[in-house]
Backbone as a ProteinNet text record, in pm:
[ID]
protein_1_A
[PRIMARY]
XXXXXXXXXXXXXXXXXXXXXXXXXXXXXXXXXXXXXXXXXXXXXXXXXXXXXXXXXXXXXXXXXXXXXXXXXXXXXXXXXXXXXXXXXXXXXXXXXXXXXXXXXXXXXXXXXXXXXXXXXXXXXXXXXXXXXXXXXXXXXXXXXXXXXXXXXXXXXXXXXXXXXXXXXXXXXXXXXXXXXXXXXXXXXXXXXXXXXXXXXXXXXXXXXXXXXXXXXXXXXXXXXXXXXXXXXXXXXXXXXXXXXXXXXXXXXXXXXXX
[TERTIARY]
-55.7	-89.8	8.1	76.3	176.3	49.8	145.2	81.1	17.2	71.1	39.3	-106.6	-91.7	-203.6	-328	-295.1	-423.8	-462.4	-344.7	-407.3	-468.4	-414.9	-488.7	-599.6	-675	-806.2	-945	-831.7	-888.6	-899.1	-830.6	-831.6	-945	-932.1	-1051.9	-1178.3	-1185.8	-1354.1	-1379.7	-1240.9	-1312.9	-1323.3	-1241.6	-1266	-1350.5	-1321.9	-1408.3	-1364	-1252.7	-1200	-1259.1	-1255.3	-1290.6	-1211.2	-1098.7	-967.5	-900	-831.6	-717.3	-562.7	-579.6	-478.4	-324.4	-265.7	-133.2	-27.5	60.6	209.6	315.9	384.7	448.3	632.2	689.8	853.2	954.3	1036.3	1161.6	1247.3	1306.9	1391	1524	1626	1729.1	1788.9	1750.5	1765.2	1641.8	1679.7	1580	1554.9	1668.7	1655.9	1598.6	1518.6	1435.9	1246.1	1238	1107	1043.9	937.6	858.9	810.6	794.5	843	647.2	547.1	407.1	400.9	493.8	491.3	491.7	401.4	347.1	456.5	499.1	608.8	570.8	558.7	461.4	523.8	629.8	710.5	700	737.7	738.2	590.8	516.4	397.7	256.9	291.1	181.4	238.1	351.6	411	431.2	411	402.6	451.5	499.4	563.2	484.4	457.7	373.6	405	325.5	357.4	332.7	454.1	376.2	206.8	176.5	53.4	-33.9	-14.4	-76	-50.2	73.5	118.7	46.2	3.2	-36.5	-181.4	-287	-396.2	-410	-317.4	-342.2	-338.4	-250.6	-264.1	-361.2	-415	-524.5	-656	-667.2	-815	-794	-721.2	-717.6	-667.2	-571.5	-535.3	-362.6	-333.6	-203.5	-64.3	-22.4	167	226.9	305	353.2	476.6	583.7	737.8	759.7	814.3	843	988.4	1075	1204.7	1210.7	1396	1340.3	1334	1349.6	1323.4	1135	1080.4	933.8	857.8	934.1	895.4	843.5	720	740.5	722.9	638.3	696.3	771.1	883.3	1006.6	979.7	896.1	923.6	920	893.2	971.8	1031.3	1093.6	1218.5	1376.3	1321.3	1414.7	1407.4	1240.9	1225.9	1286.1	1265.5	1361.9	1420.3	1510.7	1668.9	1734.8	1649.8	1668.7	1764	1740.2	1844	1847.5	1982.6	1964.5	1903.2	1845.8	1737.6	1830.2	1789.7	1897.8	1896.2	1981.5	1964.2	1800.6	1798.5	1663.2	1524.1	1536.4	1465.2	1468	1598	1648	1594.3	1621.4	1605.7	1439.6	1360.8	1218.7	1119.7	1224.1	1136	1009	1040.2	892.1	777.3	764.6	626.8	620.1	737.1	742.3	739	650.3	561.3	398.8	367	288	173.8	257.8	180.1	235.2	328.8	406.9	429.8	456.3	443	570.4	667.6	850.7	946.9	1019	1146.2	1168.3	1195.2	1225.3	1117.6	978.5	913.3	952.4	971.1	964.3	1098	1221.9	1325	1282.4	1218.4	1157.2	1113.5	981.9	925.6	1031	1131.2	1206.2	1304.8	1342.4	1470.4	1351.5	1246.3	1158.9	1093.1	1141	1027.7	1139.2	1095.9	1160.6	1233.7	1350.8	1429.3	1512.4	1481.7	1595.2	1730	1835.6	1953.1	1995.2	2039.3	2088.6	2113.4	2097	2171.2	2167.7	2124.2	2056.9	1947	1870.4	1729.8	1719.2	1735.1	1661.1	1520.3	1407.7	1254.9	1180.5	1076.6	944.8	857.1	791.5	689.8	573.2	452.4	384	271.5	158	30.9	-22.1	-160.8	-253.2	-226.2	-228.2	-200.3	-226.8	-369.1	-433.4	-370.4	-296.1	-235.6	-93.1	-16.4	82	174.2	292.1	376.9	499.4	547.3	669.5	628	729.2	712.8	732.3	599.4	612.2	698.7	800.5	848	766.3	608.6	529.1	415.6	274	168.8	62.8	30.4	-43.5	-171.9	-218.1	-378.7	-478.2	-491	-594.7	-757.7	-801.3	-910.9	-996.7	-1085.2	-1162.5	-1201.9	-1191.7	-1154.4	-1219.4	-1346.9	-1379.8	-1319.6	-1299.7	-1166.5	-1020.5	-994.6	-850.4	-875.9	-1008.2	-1001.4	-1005.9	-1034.2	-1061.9	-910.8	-846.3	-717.8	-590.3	-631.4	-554.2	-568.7	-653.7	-742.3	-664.4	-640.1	-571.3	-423.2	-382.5	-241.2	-172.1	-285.8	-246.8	-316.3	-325.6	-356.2	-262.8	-123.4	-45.1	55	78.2	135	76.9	-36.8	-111.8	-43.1	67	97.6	32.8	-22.9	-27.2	31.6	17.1	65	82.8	270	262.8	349.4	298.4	364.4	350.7	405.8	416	326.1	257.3	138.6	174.5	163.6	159.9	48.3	44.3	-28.4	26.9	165.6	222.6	279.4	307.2	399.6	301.6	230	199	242.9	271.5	353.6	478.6	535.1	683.1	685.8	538.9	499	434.8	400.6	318.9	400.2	555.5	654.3	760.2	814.6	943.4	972.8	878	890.8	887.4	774	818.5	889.7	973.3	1094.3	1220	1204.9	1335.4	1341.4	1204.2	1172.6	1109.7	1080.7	1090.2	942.3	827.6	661.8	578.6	455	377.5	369.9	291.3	274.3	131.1	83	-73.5	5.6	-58.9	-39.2	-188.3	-209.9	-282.7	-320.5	-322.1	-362.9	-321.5	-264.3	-173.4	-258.5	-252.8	-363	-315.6	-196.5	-132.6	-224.8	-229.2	-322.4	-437.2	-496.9	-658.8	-685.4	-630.2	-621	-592.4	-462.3	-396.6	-422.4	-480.9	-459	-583.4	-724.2	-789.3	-858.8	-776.1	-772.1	-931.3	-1015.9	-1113.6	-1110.2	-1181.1	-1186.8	-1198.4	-1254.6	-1298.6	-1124.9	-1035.1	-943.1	-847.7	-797.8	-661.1	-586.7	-409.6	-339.7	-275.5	-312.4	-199.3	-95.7	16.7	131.6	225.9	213.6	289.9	374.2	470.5	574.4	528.3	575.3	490.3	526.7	621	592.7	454.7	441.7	344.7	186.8	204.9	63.7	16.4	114.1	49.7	7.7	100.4	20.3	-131.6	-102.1	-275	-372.4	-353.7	-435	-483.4	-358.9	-400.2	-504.6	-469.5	-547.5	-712.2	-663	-859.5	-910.7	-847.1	-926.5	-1000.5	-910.2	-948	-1032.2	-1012.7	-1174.9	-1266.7	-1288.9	-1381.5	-1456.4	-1433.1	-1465.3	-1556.5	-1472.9	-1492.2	-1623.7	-1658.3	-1786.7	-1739.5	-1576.2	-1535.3	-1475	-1560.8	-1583.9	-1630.3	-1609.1	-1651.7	-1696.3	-1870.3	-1920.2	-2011.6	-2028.6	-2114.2	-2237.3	-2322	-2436.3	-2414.2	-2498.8	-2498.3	-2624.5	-2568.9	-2668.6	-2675.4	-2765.7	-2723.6	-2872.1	-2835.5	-2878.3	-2785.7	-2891.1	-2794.2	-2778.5	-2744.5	-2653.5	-2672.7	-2644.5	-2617.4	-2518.4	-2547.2	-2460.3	-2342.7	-2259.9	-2117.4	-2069.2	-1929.4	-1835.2	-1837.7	-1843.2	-1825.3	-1737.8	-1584.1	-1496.1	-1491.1	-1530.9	-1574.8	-1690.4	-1792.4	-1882.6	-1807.2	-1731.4	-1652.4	-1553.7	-1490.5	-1384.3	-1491.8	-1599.8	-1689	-1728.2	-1770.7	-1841.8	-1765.4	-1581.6	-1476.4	-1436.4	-1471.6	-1480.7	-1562.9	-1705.5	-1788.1	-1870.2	-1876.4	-2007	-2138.6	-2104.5	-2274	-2328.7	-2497.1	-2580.1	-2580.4
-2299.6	-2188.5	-2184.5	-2083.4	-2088.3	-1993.7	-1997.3	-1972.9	-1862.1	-1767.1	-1593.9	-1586.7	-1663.7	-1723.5	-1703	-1786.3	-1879.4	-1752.5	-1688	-1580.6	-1481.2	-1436.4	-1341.8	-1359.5	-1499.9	-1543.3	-1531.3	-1594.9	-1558.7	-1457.8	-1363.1	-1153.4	-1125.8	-1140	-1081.7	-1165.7	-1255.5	-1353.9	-1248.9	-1247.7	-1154.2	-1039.1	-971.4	-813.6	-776.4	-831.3	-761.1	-613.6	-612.6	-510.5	-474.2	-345.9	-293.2	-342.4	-363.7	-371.3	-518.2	-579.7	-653.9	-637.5	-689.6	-663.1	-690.2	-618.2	-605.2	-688.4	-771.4	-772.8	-718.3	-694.7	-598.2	-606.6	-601.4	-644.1	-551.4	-485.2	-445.9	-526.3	-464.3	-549.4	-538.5	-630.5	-574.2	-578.5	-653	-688.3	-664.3	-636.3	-671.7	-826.7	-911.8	-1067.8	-1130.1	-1047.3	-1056.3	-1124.5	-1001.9	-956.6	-1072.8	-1174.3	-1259.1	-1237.1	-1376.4	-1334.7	-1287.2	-1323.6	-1303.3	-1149.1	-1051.6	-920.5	-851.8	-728.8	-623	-513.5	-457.2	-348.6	-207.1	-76.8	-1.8	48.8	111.5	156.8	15	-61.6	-188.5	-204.8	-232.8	-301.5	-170.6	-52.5	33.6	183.9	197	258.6	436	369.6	484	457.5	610	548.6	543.1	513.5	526.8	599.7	619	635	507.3	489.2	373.7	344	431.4	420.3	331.4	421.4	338.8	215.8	146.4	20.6	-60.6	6.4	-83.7	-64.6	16.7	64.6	-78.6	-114.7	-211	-321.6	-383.2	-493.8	-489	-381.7	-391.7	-427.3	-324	-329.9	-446.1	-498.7	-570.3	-677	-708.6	-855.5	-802.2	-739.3	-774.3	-704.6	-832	-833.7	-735.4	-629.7	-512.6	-518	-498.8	-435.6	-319.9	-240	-100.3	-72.4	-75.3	-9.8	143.7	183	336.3	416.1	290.9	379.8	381.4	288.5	286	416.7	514.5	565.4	682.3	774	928.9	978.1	954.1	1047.4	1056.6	1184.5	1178.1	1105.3	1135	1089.8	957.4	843.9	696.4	697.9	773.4	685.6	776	848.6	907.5	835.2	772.5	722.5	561.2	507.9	366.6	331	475	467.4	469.8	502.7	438.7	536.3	656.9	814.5	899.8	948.8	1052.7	1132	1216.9	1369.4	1429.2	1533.6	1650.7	1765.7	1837.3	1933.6	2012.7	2047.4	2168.2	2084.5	1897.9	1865.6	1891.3	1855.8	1876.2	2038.6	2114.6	2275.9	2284.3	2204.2	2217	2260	2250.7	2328	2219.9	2087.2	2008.7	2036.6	2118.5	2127.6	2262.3	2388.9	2508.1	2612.2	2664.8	2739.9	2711.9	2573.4	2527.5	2486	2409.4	2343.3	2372.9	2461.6	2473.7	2643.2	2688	2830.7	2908.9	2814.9	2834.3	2745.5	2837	2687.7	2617	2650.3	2571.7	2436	2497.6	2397.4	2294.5	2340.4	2211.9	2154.7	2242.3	2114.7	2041.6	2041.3	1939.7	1865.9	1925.4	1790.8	1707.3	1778.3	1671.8	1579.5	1634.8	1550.7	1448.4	1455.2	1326.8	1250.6	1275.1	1181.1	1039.7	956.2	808.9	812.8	732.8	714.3	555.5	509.9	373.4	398.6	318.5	345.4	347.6	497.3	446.1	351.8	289.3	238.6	57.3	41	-80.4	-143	-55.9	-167	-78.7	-133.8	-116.5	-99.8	-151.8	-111.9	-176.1	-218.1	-258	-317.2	-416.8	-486.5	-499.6	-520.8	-571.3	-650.9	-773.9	-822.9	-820.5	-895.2	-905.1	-1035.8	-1020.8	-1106.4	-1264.7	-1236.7	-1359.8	-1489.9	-1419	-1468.5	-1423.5	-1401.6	-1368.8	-1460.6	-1418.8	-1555.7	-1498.1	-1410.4	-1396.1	-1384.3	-1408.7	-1424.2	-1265.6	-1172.6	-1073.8	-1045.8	-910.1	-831.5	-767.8	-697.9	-606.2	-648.2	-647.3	-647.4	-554.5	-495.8	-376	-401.5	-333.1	-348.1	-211	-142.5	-66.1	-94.7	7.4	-37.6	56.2	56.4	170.6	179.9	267.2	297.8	214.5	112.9	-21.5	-94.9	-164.3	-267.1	-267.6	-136.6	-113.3	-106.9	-111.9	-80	-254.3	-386.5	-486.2	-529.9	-482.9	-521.4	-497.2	-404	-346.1	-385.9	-439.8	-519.7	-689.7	-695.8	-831.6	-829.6	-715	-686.2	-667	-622.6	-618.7	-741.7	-842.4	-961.9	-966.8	-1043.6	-1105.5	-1013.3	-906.1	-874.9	-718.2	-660	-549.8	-441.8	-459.3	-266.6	-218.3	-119.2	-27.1	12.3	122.1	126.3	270.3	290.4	478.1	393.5	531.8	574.8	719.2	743.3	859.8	913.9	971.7	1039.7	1141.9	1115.9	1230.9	1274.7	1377.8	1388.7	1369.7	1332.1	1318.9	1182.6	1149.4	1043	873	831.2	747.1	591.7	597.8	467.6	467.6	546.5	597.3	529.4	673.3	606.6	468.2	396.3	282	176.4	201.5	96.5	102.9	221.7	238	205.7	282.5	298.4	142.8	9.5	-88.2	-162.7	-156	-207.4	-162.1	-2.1	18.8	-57	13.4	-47.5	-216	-277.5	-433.2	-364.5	-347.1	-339.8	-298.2	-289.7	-269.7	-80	-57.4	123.6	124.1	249	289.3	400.1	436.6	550.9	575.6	697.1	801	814.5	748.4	788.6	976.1	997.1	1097.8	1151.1	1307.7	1349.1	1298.6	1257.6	1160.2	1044.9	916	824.8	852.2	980.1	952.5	1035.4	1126.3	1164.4	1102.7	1007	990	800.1	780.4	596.2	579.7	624.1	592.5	562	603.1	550.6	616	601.9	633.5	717.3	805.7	931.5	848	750.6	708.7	554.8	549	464.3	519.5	428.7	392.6	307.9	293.9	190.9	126.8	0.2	-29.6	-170.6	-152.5	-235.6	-311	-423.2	-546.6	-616.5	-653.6	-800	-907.1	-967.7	-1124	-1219	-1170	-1215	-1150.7	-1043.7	-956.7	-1017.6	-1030.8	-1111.6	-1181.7	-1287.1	-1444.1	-1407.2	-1350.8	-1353.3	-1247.1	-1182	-1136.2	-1206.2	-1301.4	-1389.2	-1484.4	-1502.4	-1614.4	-1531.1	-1399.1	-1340.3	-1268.8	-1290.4	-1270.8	-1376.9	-1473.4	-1607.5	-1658.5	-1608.9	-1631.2	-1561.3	-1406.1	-1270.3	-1312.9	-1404.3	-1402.9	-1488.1	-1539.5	-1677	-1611.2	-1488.3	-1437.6	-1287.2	-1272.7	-1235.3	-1062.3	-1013.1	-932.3	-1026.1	-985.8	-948.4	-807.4	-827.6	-730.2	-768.4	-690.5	-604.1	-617.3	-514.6	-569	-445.7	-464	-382.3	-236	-172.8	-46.6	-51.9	36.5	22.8	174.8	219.8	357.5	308.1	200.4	181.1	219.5	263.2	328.5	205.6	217.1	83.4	-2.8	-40.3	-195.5	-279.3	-414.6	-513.6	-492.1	-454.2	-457.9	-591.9	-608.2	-753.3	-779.4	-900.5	-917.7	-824.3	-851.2	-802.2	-630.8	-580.1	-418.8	-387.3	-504.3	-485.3	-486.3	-579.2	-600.8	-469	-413.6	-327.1	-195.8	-145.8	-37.6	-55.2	-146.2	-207.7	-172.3	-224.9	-183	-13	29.9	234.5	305.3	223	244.6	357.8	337.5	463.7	370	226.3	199.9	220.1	219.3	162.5	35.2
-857.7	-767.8	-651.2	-624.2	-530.8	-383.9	-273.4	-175.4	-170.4	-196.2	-274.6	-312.6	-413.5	-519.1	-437.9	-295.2	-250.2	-131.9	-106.4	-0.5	-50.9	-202.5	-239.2	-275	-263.9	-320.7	-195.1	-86.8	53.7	128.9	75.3	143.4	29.2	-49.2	-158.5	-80.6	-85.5	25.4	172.2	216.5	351.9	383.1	278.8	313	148.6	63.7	-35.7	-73.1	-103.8	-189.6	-296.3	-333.3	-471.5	-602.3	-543.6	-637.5	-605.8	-684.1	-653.1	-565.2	-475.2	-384.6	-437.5	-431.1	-509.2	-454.2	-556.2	-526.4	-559.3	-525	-549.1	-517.6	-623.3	-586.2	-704.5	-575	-641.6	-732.1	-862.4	-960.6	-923.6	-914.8	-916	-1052.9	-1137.5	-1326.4	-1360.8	-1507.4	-1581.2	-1596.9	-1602.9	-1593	-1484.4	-1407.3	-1309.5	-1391.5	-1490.7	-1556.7	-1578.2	-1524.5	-1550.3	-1696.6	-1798.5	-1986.8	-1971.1	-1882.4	-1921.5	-1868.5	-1819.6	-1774.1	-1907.3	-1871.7	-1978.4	-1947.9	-2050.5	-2022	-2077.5	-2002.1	-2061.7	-2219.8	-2234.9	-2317.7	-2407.6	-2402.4	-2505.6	-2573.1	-2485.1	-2488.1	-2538.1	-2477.3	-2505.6	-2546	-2579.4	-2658	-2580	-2459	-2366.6	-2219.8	-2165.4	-2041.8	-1958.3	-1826.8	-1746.5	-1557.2	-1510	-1373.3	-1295.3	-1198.5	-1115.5	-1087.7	-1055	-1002.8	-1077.5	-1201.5	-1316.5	-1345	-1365.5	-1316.3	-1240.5	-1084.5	-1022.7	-1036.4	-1101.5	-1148.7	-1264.4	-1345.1	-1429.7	-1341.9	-1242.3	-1209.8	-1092.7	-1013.7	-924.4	-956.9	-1094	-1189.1	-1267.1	-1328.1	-1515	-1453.8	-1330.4	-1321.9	-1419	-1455.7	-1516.4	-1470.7	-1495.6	-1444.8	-1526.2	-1448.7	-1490.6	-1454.8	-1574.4	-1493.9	-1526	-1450.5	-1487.5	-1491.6	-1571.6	-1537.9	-1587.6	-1567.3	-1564.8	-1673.2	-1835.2	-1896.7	-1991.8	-1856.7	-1858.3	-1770	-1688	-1568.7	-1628.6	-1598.1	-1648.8	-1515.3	-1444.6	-1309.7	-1202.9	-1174.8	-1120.6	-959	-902.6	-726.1	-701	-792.3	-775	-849	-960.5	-1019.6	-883.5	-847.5	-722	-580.8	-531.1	-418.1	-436.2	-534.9	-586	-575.5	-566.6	-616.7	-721.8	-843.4	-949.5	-1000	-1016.4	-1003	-924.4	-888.2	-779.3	-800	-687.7	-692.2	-738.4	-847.2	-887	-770	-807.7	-706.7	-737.5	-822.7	-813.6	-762.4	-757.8	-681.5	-526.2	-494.1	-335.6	-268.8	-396.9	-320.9	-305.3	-304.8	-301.4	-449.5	-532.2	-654.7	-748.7	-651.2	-683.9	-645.1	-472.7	-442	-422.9	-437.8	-444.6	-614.7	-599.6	-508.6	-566.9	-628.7	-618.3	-489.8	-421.2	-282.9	-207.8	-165.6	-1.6	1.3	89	158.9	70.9	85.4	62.3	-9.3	-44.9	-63.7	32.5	144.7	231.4	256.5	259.6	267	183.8	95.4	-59.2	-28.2	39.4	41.6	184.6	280.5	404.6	325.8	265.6	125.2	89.3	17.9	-90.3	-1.9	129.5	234.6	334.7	307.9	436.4	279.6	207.3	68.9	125	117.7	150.6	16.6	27.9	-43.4	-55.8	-139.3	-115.9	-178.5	-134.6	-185.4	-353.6	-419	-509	-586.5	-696.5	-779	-737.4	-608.6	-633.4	-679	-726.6	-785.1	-947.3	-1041.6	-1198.1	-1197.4	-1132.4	-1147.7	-1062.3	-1102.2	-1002.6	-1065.6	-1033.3	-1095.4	-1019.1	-1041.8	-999.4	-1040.7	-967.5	-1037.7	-937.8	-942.1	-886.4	-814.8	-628.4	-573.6	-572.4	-623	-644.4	-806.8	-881.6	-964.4	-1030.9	-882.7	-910.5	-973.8	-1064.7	-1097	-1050.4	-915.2	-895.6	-711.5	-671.6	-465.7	-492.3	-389.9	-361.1	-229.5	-245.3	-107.2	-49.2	-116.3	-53.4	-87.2	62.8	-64.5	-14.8	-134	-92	-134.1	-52.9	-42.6	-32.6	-170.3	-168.6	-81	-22.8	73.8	125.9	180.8	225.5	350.7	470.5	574.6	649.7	647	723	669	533.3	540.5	648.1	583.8	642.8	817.8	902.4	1004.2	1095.5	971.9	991.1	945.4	880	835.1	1015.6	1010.1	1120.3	1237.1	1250.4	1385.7	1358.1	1256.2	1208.9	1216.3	1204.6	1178.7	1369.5	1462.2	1578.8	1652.5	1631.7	1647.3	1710	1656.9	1743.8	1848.1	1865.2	2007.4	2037.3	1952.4	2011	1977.9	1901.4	1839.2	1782.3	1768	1704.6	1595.8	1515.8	1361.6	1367.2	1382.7	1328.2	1225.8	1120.1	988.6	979.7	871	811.3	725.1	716.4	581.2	511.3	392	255.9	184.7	189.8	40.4	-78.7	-103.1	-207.4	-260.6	-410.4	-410.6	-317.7	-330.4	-257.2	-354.9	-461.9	-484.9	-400.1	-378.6	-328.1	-141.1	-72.4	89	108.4	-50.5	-55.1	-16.4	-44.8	-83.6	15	-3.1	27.8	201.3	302.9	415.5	481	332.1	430.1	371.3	294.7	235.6	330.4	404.3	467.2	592.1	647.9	819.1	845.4	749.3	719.7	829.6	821.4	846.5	784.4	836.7	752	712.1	653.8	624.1	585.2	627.9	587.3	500.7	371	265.1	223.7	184.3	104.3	-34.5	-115.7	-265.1	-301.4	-368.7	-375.4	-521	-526	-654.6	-802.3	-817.6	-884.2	-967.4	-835	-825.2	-846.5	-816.1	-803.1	-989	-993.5	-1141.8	-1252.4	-1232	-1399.7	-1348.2	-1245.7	-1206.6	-1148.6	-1154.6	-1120.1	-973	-851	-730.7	-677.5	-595.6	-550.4	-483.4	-404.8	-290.4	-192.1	-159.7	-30.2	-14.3	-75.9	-74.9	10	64.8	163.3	121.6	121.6	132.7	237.4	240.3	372.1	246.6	318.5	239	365.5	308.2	455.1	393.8	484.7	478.7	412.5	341.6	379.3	459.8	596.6	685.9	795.6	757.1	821.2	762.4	639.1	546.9	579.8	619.2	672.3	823.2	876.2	1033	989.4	916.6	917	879.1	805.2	720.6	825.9	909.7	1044	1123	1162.5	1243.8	1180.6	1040.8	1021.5	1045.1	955.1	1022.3	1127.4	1217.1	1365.1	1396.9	1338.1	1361.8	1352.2	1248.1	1192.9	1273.4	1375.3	1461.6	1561.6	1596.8	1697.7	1690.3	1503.9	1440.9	1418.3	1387.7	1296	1147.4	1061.2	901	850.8	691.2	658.3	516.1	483.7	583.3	655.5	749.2	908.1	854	902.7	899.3	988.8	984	1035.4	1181.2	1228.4	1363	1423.3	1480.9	1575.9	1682.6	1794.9	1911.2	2033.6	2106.9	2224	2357.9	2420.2	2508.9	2450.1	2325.1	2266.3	2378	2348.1	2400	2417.3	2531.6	2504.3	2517	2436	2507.7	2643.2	2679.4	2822.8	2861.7	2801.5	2855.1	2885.3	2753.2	2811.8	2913.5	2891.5	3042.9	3172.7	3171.1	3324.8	3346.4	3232.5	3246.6	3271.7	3222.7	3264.9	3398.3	3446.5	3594.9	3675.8	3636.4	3716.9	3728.9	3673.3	3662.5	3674.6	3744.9	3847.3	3744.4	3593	3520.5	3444.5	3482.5	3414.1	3561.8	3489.6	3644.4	3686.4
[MASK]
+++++++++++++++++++++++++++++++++++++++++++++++++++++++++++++++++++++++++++++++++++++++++++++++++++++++++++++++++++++++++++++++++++++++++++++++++++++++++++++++++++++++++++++++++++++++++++++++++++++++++++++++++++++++++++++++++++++++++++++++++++++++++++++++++++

């Protein structure tokens, strides 16, 4: 059991995911491909969309590689890098005149879709964190808006930022990955109608995707939550002046609105 192993055993104990929390790593070979990885085209005689990929190793537990001639839908084998956008992608004719007003809209769509560089990475793999057999670059964590609000509370543990990203409705293997592979942090993404149609993703799901330098300090900082009596899940309540923290008692007292 490598360390991976043991965190993904311990995020599943405290937040209680629906799903298996993902690892997740760019290929630069195929001589990359761990020999116990399922290959969709090889293995099931069909190509697949990422999503689905990570739909198998979130739900089923299994190690997935995808290269690109495993891929069927275009906005990660383009957000990858894996081939350039053609032009009639660039001119907007992916989300025009389907989902956007204009062409123009659809080329804003197609010039802010994250993109990794060309021609450096062949595919993507992923398993289930808890029994991964390769060191993840990303790990994503499908979740539902009190997990992710206990995740995030963990993630600003050690120096109190805050979390902007970017949101799509589109492509969310693509916003799942890419944005923290470029900007080396974490990213909150969307389940994209993609995911929730052809991969199973839930209505009530969120992604957030981290470093694994970002992982471990969260893992330190639930730990520590949990000391301090954030877990999840917490019961429901609707009492009016409940107990505040000391500390928000003193900070209200100081702005002169309790009695």
């Amino acid at each position: 059991m490598n360390v991976y192993n043991e965190y993904g055993k311990s995020l599943e104990n405290l937040i209680r995911p629906n799903s298996h929390p993902l690892a997740v790593r760019m290929l630069r070979s195929p001589d990359e491909v761990p020999d116990e990885a399922l290959r969709p085209v090889r293995d099931f005689g069909k190509c697949m969309s990422t999503c689905q990929i990570f739909a198998l190793s979130r739900r089923f537990g299994e190690t997935v590689a995808q290269l690109f001639e495993d891929m069927w839908c275009p906005e990660p084998v383009i957000g990858f890098g894996l081939q350039d956008a053609p032009e009639y992608f660039m001119d907007g004719n992916n989300r025009y005149p389907r989902d956007v007003s204009s062409p123009e809209a659809g080329r804003v769509y197609a010039k802010e879709l994250p993109k990794l560089p060309t021609g450096l990475y062949s595919g993507i793999m992923s398993a289930a964190l808890h029994s991964t057999p390769f060191e993840p670059e990303i790990i994503t964590i499908y979740c539902v808006p009190a997990q992710l609000s206990t995740l995030l509370l963990g993630h600003e543990y050690k120096d109190g930022h805050n979390l902007n990203c970017a949101l799509s409705s589109h492509a969310a293997c693509v916003y799942g990955v890419v944005p923290t592979l470029l900007n080396n942090r974490a990213q909150v993404a969307i389940p994209c109608r993609g995911d929730r149609y052809a991969a199973m993703a839930e209505d009530d799901e969120m992604i957030l995707s981290l470093t694994p330098a970002e992982f471990q300090e969260l893992m330190t900082a639930l730990r520590y939550l949990e000391t301090t009596g954030t877990r999840y899940p917490q019961g429901y309540r609707l009492r009016f002046e409940y107990p505040l923290p000391k500390a928000y008692e003193k900070i209200a007292d100081m702005m002169g609105y309790l009695r």
